[in-house]
Each structure stands twice: as C-alpha cells, then as structure tokens.
Backbone bond lengths (Angstrom), bond angles and torsions (degrees), N, CA, C in turn:
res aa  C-N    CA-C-N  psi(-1)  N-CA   C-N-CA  omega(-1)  CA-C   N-CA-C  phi
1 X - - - 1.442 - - 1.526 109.04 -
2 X 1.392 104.83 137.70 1.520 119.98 167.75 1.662 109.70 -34.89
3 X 1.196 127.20 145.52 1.493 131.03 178.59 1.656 100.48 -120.70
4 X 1.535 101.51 -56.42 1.846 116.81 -177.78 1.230 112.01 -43.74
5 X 0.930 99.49 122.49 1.866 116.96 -173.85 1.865 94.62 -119.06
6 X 1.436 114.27 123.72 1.419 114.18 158.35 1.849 93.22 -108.00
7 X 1.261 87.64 139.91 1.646 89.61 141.45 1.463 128.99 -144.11
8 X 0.988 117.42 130.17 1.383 137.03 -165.43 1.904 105.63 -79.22
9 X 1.519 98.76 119.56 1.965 104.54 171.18 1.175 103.53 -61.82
10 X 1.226 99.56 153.93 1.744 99.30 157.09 1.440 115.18 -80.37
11 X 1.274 117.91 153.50 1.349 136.35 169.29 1.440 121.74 -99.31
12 X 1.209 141.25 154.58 1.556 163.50 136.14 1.737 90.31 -27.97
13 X 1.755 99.77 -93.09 1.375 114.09 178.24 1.512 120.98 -112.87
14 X 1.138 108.22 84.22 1.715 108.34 -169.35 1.047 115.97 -63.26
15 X 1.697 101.30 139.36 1.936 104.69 177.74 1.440 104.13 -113.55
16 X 1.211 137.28 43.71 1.320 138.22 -163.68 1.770 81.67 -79.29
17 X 1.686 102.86 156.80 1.083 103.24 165.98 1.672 108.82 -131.97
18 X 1.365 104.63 175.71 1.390 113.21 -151.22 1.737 124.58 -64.34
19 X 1.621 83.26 -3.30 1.695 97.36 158.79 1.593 116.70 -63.54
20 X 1.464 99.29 -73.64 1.479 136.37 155.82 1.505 103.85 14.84
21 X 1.524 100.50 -67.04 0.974 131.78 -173.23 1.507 119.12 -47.60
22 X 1.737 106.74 -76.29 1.209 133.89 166.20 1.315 111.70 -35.38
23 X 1.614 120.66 -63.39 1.376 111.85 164.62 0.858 153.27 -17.95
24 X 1.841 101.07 -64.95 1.698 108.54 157.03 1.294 140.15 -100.60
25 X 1.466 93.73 33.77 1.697 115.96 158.39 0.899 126.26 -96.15
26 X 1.784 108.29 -36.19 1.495 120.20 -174.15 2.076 95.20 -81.45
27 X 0.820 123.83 -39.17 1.657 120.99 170.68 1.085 93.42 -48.26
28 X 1.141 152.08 -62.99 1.593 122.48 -159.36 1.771 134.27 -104.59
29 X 1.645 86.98 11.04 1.250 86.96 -178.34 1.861 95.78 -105.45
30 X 1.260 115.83 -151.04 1.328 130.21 -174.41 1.146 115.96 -121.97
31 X 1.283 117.76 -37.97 1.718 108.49 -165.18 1.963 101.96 -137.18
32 X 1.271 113.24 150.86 2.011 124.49 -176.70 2.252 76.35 -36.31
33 X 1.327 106.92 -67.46 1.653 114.32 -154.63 1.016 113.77 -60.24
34 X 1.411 122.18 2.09 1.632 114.80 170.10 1.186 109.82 -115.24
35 X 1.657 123.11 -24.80 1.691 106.64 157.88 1.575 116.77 -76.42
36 X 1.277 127.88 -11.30 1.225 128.73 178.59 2.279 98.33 -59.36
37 X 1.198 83.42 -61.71 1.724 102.15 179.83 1.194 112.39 -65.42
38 X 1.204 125.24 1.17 1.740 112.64 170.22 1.633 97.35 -129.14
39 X 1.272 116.07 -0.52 1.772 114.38 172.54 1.936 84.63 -73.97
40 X 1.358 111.08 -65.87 1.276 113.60 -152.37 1.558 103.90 -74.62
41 X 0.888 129.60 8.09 1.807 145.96 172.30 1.077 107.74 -75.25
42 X 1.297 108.67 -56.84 1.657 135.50 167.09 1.446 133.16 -26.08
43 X 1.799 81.48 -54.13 1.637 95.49 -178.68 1.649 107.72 -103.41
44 X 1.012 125.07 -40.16 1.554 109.87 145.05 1.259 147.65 -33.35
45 X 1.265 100.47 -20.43 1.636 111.47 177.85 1.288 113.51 -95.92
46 X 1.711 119.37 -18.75 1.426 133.04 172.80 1.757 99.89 91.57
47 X 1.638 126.39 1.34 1.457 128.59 -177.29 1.826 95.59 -55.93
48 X 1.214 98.33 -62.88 1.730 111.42 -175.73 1.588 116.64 -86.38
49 X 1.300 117.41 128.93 1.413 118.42 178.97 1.500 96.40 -131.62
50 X 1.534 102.88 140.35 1.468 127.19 162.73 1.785 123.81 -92.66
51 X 1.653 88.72 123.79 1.486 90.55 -166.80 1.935 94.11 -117.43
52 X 1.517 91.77 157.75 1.718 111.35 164.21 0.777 116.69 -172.95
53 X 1.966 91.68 134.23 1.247 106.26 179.35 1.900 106.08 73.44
54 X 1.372 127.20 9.11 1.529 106.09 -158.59 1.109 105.84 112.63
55 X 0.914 117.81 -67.80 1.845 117.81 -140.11 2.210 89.74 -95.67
56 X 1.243 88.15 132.53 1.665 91.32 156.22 1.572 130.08 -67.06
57 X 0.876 130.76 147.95 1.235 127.18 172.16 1.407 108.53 -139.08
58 X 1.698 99.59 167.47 1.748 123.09 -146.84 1.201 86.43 -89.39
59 X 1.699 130.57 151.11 1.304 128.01 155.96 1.189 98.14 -127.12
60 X 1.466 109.83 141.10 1.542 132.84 -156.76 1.836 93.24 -102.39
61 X 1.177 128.59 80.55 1.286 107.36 154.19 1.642 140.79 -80.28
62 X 1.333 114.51 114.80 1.287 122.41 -170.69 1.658 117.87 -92.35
C-alpha cells in the first residue's frame, strides 16, 4: 500500500497542473484504476476544470 501522501494548499487562483493533480490522487487511492476513475469523476462532476493559456477547456470523459 501507498504510504506518500501529497497534500496540496489551497490557492486564491490555483495553477496546479494536471500532474499535480494525478499525484495527489494517486497518493490516496490504491490502485493506477481508481485514480484513473476519480481523475475522470473529477472532471465530470465540473469540481476540476482544465485551463490554457486562459481559456478553459472541455474535458471529454469517455
């Protein structure tokens, strides 16, 4: 079992990037298939949005 714990501050305007992300998802879950399923949970739910450059962009979860 995972031990590595990130935890991420909160931000004003966060620039975490989509690693960032992965990181401290994959720390708390257990297995590649359950951070895969709570990255894309994420963005389905509209909690997490992907930005560039400015502009937001759509994430297509399939």
């Amino acid at each position: 079992m995972k031990r590595n714990r990130q935890i991420l501050k909160p931000r004003k305007f966060s620039s975490l990037s989509l690693g960032d992300l992965i990181l401290a998802v994959s720390s708390c879950t257990s297995s590649n298939r359950e951070t895969v399923a709570t990255v894309a949970d994420l963005f389905a739910s509209g909690q997490v949005r992907l930005q560039d450059n400015g502009r937001f962009l759509r994430v297509r979860v399939c």
